[in-house]
Each structure stands twice: as C-alpha cells, then as structure tokens.
Backbone as numpy.savetxt, mean C-alpha at the origin, in Angstrom:
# Nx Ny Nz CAx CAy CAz Cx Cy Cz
21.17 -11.62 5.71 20.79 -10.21 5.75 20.07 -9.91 7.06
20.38 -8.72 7.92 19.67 -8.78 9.38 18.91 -7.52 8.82
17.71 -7.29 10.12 16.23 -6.24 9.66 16.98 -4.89 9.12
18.10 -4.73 9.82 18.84 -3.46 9.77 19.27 -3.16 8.46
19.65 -4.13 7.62 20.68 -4.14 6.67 19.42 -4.06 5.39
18.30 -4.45 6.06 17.08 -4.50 4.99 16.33 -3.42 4.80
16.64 -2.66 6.17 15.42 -1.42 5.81 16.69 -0.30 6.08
17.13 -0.20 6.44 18.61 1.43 6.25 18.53 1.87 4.66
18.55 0.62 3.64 18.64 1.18 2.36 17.12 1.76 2.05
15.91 1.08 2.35 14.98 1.57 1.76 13.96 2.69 2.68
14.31 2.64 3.88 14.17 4.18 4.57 15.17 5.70 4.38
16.55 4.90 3.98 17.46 5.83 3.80 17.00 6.64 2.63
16.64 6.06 1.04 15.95 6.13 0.23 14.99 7.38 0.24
14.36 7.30 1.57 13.08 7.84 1.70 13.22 9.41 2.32
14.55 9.28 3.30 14.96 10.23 3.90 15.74 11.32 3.26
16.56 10.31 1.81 17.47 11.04 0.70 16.35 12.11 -0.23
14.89 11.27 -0.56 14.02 12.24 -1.05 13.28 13.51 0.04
13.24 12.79 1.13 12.54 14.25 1.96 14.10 15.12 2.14
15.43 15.04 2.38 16.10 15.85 2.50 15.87 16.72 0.89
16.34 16.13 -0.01 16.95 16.55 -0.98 15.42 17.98 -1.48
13.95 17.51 -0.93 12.80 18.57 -0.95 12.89 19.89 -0.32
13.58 19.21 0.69 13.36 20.12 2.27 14.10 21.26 2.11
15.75 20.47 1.17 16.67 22.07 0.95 16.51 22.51 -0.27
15.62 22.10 -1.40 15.32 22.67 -2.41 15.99 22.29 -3.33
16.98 21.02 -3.12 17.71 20.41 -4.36 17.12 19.83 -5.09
15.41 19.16 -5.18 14.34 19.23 -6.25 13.20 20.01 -5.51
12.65 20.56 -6.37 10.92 20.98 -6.32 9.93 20.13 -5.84
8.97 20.67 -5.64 7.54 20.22 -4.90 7.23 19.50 -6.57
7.31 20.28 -7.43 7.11 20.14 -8.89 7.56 18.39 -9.65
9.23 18.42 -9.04 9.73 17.32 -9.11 9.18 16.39 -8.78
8.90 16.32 -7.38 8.29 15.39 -6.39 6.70 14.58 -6.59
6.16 16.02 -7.72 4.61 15.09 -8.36 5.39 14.39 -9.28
5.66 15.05 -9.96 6.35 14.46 -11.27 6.90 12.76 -10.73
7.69 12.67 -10.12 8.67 11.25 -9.87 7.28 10.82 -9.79
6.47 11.19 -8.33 5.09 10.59 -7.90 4.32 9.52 -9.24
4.13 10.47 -9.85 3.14 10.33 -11.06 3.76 9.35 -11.89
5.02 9.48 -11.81 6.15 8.63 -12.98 6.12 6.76 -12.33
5.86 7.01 -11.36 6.03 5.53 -10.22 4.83 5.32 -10.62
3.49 5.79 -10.33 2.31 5.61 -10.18 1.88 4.79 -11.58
2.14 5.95 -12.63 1.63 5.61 -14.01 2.93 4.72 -15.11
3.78 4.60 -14.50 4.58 3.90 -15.66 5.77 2.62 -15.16
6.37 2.90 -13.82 6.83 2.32 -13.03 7.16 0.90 -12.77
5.76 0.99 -11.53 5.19 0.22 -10.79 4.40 -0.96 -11.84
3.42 -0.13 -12.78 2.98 -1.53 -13.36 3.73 -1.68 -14.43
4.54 -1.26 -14.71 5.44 -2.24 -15.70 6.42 -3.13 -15.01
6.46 -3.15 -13.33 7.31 -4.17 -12.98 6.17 -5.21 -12.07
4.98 -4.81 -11.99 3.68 -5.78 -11.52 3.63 -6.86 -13.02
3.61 -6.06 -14.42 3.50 -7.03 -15.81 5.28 -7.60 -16.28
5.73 -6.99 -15.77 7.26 -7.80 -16.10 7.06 -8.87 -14.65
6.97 -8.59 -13.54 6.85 -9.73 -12.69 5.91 -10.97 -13.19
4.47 -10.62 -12.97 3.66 -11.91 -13.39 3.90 -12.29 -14.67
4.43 -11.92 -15.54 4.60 -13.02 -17.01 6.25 -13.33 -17.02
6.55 -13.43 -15.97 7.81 -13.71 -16.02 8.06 -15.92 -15.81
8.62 -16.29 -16.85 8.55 -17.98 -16.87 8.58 -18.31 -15.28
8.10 -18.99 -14.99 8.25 -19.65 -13.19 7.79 -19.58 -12.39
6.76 -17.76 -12.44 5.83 -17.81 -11.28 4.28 -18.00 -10.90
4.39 -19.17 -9.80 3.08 -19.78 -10.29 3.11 -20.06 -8.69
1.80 -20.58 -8.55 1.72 -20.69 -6.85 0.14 -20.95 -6.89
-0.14 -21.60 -5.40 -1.90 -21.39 -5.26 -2.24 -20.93 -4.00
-3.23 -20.05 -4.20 -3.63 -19.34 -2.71 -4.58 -20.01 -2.10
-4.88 -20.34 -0.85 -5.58 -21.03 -0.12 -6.38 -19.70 0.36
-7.81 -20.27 0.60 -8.40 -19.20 0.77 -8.24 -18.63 2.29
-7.41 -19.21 3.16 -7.05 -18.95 4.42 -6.21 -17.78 4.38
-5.20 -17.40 3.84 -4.45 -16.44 3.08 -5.53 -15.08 2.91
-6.36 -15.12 2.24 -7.19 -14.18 2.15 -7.92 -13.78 3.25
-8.54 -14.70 4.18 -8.92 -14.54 5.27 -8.17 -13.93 6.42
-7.02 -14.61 6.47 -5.74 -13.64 7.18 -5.64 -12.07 6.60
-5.07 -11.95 5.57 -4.92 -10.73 5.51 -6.35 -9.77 5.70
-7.30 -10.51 4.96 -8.28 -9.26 5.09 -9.08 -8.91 6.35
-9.21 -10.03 7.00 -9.37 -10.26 8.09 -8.81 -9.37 9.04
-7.67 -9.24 9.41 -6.65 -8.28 10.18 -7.25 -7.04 9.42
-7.24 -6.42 7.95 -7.60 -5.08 7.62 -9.19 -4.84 8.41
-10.02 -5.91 8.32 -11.74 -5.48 8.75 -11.62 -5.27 10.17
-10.87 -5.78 10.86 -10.62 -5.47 12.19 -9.88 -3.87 12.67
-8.60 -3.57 11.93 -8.31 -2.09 11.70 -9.41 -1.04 10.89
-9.53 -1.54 10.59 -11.19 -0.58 9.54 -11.97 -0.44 10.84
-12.17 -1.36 11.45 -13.85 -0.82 11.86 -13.18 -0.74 13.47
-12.01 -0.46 13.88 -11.58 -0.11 14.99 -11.32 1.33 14.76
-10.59 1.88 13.58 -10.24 3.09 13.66 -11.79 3.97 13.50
-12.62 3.33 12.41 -14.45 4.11 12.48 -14.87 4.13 13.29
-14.94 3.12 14.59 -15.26 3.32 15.51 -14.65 4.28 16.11
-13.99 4.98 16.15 -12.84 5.65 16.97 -13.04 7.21 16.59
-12.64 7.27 15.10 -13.35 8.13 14.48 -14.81 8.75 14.56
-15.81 7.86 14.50 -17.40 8.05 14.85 -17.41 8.63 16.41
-16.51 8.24 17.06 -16.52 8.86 18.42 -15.41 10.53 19.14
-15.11 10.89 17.88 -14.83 12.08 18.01 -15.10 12.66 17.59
-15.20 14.36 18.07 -15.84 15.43 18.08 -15.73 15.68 17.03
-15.85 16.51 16.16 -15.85 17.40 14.60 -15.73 16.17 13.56
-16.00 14.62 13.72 -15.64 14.17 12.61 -17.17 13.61 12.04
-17.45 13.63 10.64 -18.49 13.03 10.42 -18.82 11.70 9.72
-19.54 11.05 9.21 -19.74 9.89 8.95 -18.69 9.31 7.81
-18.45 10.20 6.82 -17.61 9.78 5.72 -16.08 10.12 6.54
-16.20 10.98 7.23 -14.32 11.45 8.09 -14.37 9.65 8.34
-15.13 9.60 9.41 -14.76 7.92 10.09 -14.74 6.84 9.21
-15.00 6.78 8.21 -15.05 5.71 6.87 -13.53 5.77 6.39
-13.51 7.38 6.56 -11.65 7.51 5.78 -10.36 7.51 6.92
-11.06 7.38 8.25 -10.72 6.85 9.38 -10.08 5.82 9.45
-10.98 4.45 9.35 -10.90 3.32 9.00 -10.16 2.80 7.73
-10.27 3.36 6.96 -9.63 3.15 5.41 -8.48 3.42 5.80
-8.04 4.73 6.13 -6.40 4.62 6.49 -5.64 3.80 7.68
-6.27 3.21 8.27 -5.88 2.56 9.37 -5.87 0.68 8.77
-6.24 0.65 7.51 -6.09 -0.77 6.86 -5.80 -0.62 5.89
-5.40 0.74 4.92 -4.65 0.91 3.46 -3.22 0.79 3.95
-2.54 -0.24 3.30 -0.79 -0.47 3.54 -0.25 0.24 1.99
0.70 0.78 2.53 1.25 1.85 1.22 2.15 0.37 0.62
1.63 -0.27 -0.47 2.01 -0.82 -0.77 2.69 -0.97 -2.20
2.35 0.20 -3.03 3.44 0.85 -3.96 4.65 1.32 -3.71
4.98 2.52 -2.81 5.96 3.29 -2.35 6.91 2.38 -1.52
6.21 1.45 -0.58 6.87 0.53 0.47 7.26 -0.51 0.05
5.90 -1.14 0.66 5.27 -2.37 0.61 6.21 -3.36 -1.11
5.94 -3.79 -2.04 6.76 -3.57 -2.83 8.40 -4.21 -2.73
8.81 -3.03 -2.73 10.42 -3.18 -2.25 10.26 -3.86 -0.88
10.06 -3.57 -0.38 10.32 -4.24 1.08 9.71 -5.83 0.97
8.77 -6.13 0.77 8.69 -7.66 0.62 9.66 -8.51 -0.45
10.14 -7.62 -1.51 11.43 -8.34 -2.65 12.05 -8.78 -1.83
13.09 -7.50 -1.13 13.69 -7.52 -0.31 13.90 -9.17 0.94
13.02 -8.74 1.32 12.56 -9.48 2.68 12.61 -11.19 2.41
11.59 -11.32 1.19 11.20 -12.91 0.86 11.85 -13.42 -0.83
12.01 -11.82 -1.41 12.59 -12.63 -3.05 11.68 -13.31 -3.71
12.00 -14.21 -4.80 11.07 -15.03 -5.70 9.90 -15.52 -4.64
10.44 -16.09 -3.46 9.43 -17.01 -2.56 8.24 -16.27 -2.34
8.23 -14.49 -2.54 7.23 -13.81 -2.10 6.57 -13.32 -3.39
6.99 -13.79 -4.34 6.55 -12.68 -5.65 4.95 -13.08 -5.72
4.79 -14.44 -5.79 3.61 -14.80 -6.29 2.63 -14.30 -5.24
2.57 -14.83 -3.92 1.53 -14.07 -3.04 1.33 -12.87 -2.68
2.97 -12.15 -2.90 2.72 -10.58 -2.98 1.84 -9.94 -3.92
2.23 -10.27 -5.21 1.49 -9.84 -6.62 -0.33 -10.07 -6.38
-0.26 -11.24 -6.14 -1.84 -11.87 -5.91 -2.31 -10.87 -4.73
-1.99 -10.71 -3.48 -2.39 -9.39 -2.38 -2.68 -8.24 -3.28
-1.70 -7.92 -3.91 -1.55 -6.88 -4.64 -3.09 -6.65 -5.57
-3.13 -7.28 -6.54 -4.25 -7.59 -7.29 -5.44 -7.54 -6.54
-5.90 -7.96 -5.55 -6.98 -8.43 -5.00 -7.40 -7.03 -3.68
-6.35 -6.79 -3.22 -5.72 -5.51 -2.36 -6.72 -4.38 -2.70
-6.09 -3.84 -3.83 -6.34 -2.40 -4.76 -7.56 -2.30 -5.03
-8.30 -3.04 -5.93 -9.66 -2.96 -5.77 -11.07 -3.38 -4.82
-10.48 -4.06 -4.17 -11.17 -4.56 -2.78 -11.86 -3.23 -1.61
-10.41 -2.72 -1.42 -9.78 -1.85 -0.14 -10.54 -0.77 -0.83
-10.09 -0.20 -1.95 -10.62 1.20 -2.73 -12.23 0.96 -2.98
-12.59 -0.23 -3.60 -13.91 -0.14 -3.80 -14.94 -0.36 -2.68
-14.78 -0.75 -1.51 -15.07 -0.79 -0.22 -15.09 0.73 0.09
-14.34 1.60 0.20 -13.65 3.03 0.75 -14.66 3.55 -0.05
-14.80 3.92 -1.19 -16.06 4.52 -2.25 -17.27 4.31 -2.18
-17.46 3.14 -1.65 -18.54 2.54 -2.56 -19.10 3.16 -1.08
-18.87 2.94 0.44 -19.16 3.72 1.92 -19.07 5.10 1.80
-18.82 5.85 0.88 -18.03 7.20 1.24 -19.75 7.83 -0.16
-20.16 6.78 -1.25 -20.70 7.28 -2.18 -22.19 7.01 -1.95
-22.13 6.03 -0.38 -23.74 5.54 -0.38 -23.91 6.90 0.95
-23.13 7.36 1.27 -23.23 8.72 1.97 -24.48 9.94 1.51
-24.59 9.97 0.76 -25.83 10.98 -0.46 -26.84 10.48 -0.62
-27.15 8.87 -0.79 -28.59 8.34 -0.76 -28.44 7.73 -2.31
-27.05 7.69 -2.91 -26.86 8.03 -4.21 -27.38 6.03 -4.69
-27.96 6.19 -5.76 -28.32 4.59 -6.34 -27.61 3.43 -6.60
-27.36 2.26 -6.22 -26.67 1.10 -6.44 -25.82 1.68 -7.48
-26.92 1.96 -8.49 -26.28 1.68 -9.68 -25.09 2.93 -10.11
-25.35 4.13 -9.55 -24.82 5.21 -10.20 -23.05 4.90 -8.98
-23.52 4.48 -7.63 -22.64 4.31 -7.06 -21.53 3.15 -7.69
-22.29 2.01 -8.25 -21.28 0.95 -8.62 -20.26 1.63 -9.88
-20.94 2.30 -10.62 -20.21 2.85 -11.59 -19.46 3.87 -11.43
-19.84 5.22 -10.05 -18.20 5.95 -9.88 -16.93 4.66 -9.60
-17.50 3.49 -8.56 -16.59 2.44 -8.35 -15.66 2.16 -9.80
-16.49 1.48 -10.85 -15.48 1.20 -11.87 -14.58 2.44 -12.92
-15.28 3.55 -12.77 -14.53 4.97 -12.95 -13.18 4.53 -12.74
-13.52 5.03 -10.88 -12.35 5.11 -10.58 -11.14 3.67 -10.84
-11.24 2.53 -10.88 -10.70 1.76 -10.75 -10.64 1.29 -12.62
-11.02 2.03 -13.72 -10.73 1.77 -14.75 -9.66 3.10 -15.13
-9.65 4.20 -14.23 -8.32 4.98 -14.49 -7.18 4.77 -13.70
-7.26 3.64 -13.14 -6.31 3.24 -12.23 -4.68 2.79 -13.06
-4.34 3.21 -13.12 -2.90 2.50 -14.34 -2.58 0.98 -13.00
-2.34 0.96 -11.51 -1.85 -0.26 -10.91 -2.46 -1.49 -11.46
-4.11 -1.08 -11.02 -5.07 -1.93 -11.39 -5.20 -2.81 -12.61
-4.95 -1.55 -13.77 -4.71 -1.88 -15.58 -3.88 -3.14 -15.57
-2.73 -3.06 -14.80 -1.07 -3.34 -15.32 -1.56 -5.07 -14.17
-2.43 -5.36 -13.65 -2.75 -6.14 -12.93 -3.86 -6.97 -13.95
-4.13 -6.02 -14.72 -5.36 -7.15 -15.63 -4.20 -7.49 -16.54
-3.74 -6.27 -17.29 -3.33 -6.80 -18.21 -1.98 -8.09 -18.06
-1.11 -7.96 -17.39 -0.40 -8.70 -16.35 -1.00 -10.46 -16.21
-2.07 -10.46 -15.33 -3.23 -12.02 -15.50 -3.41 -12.02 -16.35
-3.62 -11.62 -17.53 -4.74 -12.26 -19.21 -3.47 -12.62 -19.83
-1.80 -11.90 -19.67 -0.81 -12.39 -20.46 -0.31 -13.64 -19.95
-0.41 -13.45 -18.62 -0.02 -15.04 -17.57 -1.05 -16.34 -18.23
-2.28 -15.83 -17.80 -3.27 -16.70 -18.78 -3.50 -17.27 -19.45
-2.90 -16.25 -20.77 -2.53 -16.91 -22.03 -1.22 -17.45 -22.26
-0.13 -17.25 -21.36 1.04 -17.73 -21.60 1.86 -16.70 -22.47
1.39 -15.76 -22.57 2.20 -14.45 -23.28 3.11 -13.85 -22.28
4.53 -13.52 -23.18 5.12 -12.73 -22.21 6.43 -11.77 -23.06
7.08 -11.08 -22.81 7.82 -9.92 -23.72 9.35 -10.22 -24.02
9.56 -10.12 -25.08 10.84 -10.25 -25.56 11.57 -9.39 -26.19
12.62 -9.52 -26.62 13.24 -8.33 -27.80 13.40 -6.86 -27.01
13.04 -6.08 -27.97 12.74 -4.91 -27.32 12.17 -4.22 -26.53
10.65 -5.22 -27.05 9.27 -4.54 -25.77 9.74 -5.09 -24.04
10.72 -6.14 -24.16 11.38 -6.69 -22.85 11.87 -5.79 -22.26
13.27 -5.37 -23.34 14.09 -4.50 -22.30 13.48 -2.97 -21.68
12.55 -2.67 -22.78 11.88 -1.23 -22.46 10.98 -1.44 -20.88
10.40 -2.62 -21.35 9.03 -3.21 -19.77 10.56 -3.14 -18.84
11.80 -4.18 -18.41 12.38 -3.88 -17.94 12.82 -2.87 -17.09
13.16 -2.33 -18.11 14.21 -0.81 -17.93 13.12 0.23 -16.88
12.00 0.06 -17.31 10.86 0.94 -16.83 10.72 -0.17 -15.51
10.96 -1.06 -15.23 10.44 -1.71 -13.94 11.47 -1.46 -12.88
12.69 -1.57 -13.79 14.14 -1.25 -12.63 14.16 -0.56 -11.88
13.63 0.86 -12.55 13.66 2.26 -11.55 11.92 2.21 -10.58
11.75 1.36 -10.26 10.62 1.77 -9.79 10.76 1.55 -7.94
11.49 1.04 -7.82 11.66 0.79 -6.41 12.43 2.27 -5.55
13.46 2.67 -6.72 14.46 3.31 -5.62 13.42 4.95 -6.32
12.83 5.30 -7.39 12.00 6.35 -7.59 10.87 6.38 -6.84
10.01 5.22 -6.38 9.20 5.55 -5.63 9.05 5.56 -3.87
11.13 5.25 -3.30 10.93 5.97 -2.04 11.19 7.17 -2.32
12.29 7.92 -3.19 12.61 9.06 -3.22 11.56 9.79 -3.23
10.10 9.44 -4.09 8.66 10.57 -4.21 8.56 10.19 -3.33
8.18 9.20 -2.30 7.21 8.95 -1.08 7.93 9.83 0.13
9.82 10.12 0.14 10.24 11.09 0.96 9.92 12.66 0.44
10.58 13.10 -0.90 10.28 13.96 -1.45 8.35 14.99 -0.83
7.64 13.98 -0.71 6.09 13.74 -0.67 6.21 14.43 0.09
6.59 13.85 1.76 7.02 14.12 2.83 6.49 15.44 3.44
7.35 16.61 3.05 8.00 18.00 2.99 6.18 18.76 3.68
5.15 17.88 2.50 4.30 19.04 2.40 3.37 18.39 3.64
3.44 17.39 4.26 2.52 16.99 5.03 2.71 18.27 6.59
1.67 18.77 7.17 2.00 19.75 8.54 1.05 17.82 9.75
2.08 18.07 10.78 1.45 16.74 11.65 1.01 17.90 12.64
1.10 19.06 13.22 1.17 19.13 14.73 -0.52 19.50 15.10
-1.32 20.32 14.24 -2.68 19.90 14.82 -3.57 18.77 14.69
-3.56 17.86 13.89 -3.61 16.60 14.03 -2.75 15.60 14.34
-2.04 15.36 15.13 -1.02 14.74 15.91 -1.79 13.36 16.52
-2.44 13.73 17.63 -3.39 12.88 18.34 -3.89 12.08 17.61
-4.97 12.60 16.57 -5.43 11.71 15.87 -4.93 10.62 14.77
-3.86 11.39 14.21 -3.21 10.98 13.33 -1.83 9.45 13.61
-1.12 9.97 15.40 -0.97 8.56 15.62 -2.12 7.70 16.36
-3.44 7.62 16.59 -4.05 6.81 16.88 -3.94 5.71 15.34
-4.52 6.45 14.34 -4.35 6.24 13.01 -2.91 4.95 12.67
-1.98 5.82 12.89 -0.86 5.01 12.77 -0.67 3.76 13.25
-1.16 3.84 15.16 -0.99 3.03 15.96 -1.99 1.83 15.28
-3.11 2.08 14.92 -4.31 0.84 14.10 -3.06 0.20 13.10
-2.69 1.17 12.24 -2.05 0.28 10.86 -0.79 -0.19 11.37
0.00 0.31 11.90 1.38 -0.09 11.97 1.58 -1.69 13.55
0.30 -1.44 14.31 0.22 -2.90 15.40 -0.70 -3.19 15.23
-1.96 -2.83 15.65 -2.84 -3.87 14.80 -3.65 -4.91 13.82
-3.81 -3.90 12.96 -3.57 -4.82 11.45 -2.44 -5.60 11.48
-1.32 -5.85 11.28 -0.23 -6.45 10.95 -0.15 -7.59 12.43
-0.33 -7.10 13.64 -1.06 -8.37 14.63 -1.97 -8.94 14.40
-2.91 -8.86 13.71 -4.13 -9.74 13.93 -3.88 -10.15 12.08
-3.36 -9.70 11.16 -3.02 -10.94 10.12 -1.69 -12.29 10.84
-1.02 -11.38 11.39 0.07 -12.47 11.83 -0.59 -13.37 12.30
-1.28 -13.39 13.56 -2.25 -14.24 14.44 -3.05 -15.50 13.75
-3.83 -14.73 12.44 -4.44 -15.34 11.93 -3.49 -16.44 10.61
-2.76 -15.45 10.25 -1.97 -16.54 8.95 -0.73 -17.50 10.10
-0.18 -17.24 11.43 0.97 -18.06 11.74 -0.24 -18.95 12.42
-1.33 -19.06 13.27 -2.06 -19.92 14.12 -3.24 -19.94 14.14
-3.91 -19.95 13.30 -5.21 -19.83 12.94 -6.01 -20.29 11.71
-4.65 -20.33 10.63 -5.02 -21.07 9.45 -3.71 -21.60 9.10
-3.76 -22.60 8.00 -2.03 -22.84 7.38 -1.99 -22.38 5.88
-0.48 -22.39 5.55 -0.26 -21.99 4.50 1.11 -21.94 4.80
1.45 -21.53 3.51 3.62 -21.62 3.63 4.14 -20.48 4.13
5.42 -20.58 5.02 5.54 -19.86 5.58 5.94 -18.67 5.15
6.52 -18.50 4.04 6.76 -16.89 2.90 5.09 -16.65 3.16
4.24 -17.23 2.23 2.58 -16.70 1.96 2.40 -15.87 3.76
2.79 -16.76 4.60 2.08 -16.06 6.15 2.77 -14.65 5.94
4.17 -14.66 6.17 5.62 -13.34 6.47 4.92 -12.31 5.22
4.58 -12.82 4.26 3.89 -11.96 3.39 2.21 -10.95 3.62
1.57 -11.54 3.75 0.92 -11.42 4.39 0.43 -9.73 5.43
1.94 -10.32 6.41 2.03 -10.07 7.92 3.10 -8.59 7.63
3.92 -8.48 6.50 4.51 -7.52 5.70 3.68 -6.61 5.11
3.17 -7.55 4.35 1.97 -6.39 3.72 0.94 -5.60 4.41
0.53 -6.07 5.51 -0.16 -5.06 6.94 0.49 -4.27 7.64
1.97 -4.77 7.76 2.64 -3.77 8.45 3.56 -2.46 7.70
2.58 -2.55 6.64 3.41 -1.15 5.71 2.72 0.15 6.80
2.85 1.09 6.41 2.63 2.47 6.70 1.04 3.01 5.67
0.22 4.22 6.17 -0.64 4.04 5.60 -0.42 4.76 4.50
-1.28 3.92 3.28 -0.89 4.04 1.75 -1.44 5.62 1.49
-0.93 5.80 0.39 -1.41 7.23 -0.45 -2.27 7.76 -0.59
-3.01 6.12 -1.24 -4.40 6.11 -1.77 -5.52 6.72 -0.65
-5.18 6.78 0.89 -6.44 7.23 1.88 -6.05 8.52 1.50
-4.96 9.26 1.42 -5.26 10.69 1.62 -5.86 11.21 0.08
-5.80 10.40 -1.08 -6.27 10.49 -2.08 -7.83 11.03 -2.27
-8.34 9.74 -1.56 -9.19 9.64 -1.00 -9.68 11.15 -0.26
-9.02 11.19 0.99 -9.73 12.49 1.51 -9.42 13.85 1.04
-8.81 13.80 -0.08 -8.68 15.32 -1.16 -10.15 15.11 -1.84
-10.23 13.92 -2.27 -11.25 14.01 -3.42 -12.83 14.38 -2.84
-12.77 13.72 -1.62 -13.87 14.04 -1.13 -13.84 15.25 -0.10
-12.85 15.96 0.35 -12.55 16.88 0.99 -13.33 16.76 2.47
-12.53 15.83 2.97 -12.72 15.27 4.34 -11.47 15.10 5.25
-11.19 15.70 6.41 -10.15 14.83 7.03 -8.78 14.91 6.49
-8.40 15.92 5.88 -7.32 15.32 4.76 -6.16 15.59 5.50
-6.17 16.76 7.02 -5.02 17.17 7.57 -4.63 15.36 8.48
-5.87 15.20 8.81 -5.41 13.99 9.84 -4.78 12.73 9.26
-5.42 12.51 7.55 -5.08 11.36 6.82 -3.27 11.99 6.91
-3.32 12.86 5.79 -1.75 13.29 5.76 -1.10 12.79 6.67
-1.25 13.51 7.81 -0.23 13.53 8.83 -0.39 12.18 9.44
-1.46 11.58 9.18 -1.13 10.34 9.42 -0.22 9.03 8.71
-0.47 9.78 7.38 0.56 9.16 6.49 2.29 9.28 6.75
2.40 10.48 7.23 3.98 10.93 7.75 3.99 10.45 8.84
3.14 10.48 9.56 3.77 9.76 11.15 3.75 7.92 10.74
2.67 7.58 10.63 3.25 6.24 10.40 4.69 5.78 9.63
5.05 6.58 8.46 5.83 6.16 7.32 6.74 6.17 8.28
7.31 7.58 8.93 8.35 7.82 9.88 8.70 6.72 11.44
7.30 5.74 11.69 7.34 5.23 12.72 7.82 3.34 11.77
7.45 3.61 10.90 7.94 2.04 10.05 8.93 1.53 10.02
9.60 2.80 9.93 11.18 2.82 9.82 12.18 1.45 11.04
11.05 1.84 12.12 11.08 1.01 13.67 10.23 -0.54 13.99
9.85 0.40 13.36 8.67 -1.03 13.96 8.50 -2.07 12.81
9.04 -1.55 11.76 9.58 -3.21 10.46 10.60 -3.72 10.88
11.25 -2.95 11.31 12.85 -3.91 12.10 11.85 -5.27 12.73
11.27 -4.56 13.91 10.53 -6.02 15.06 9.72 -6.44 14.18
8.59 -6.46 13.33 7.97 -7.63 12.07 9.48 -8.41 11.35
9.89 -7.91 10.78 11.12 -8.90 10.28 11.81 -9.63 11.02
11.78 -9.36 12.39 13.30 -10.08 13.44 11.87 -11.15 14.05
10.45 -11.12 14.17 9.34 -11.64 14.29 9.22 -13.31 13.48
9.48 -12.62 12.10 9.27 -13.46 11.16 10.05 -14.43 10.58
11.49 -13.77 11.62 12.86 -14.70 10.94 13.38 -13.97 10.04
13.22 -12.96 9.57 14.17 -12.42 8.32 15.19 -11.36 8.50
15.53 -11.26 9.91 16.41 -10.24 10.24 17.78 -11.28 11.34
C-alpha cells in the first residue's frame, strides 16, 4: 500500500462530507447529529470491541510515553509562548494556544489512519495513547484554564472529573480495561450490535469531521491559526519521532505510532474547549480547518518517513 493509496480514501472521506454540507445535500443539523453519533456511540464501541478483543496484549515501555508526551510539552509550551506574545490574547487564549498545537484529532483521524497505516501491530499502542491521551491532554487544558480565577485545588480537581466522567471516549476506555482485566468480552448478540456500531465509525466520523468543515471562517485568523497548525502538524510529530526513532527504544510499529499520532491535525476537543470558555474560538477553529486541510500533505511525508508508503 503506498502513502497515496492510504490517505485519498480517508481525506477523500472528508472532502465527500464538506462537499456534500457545502451544497446542502445534508444540513448543518445532519452534521451535529453524525458528530454526536461518532462521539457518543461509535468510536467507543469500537475502542471496547477493540481492547476485549482475544489477542491484544502488548507492554509499554515507559520511553513510549516519554516520546509522545514529550514532543506534545514541547508544542504546548511553544505555541503559549507564542500566544503570550501576541497582542489581544490573554492568559487562558495562550493555554488554548498551546493545547491546540499538541491536541491530535485523534477520533475523526487519528483512529482510521493508524488501522490503516500499522493494523493489529498498532492496535495495542494506539488504544493505550488513546487511553492515557484523553485525560492527560484535557485535564492538563482545564485544570490551567480553571486555576485562571484563583479557583481551589479542590473545586478545580472536580470540574476536571465532571468533565471527564461525561466523556462517553473516556467511559468506553474504562469500561474497555476492567473487561480486558477481567477477561470479559461480547458474544451473541451484544457482539454483533458492539460490532455493527464499531464498523461505521471510521467512514461516519470523516464524513462529520468534513461535513464540520463548512462552518469554520479562516481569513481573519489566518496568521495565527497556521502558526497553530505549523506547531501540530511539524513539530510535535518531529520531536516525538526524534525521541521514539533515537532517543529511546521500543518496536518499531510502537515508534510509527507514536509519530502518527502527533502528526494528526488539531483535535476537536481544543475548539471545544474554547466555546466553553469563550476564548479564541475564531483562531482554534480555523486552526482546526487549516491544519486538517494541510494533513492531507504532510501525512503522505510521515508515512513515506516511516516506511509505510
């Protein structure tokens, strides 16, 4: 399979949902809807059909962790810095600065594209990123964005588990480990239903992530928005490569994984983020569309990098 043959289907995907918005052959309406449908029913029924599935098992070296997160603390506190140094932005803008410049859209993308890319060899370290990813990245992003007010350890730790106990990814990630754990896993009917619900989750959640598309405006945040891009889409994804191919060991799927998972586009979850707190949200957006749109390119060279093209 060459980079081309790997990403045409799952950018094409992406382009079939922003066309099909753009001329009105679904709704803005549609487009939450699929959104919401990936988000809440999807995605973690193919995160809990993956991990309790007989075979997958693996061990992470803590070098692995250091690589990837490593490369994100370096995009984090390059883009805040960056952020902190421009005009109209304020302390929490540059926090959500940084956050989008090391959140990899790794539902919508990320996901499919590592199946793709590595197959079984990637499931286990993908899943494990995955797990460790979501609440890390988010509770980091909050927990900076909530000590903003003066607000108390304690009241702050607990919007943290709020948010991350209405999380359905997160859920489908516990519940997912405690069935692995115990050695539980689905048969009969509850199989084919977990199934059936995991199948559609790849090609429904580029169609919402193009669909999505439509509503983002890039042109007064432009500037900022590919600086943004430029952090997540070469930096991060350089400085995990760096660190997981020559800097630590581990197998070579765990590194390409890794080095995949940094070089997604920036995830959802930042502009989530800057709705809720109503910060920044034109620059996150449009930073979300310019990167997604620049991935398309620049995953070709990570894959032909890594050997998989």
């Amino acid at each position: 399979m060459t980079a081309l043959t790997l990403i045409l289907p799952i950018f094409g995907l992406v382009i079939v949902g922003w066309l099909a918005s753009l001329s009105g052959l679904i709704s803005e309406r549609v487009g939450d809807g699929l959104s919401e449908y990936v988000f809440a029913l999807a995605v973690p029924a193919l995160i809990v059909a993956t991990l309790t599935r007989p075979g997958l098992s693996g061990e992470i070296a803590w070098g692995f962790w250091a690589s990837y997160f490593g490369g994100a603390a370096l995009a984090w506190a390059a883009g805040s810095l960056i952020g902190r140094r421009t005009k109209g932005v304020d302390r929490r803008g540059a926090i959500l600065h940084g956050f989008a410049a090391s959140q990899s859209n790794t539902v919508f993308v990320g996901v499919p594209m590592i199946f793709q890319a590595y197959g079984e060899a990637g499931a286990f370290p993908l899943f494990m990123l995955l797990a460790v990813h979501l609440p890390l990245m988010m509770g980091a992003a909050t927990f900076l964005i909530e000590s903003e007010g003066g607000r108390p350890l304690g009241q702050r730790l607990k919007a943290l588990g709020l948010v991350l106990a209405k999380n359905p990814i997160f859920l489908a990630l516990l519940l997912g480990g405690a069935m692995k754990a115990l050695g539980l896993s689905f048969s009969g009917i509850p199989k084919t239903l977990v199934d059936g619900l995991a199948g559609t989750a790849s090609t429904c959640a580029l169609i919402a992530l193009g669909a999505g598309l439509t509503r983002y405006r890039v042109l007064h945040d432009l500037p900022g928005a590919s600086i943004v891009a430029a952090l997540k889409l070469g930096v991060h994804p350089l400085a995990v490569y760096l660190l997981a191919f020559h800097v630590f060991t581990m197998p070579p799927a765990y590194a390409g994984v890794a080095t995949l998972f940094a070089a997604m586009p920036v995830g959802i979850n930042a502009y989530l983020l800057a709705a809720r707190y109503r910060t920044e949200q034109g620059l996150v957006a449009a930073a979300v569309l310019v990167s997604t749109l620049a991935a398309a390119a620049t995953t070709v060279g990570w894959l032909l990098l890594l050997g998989r093209g």
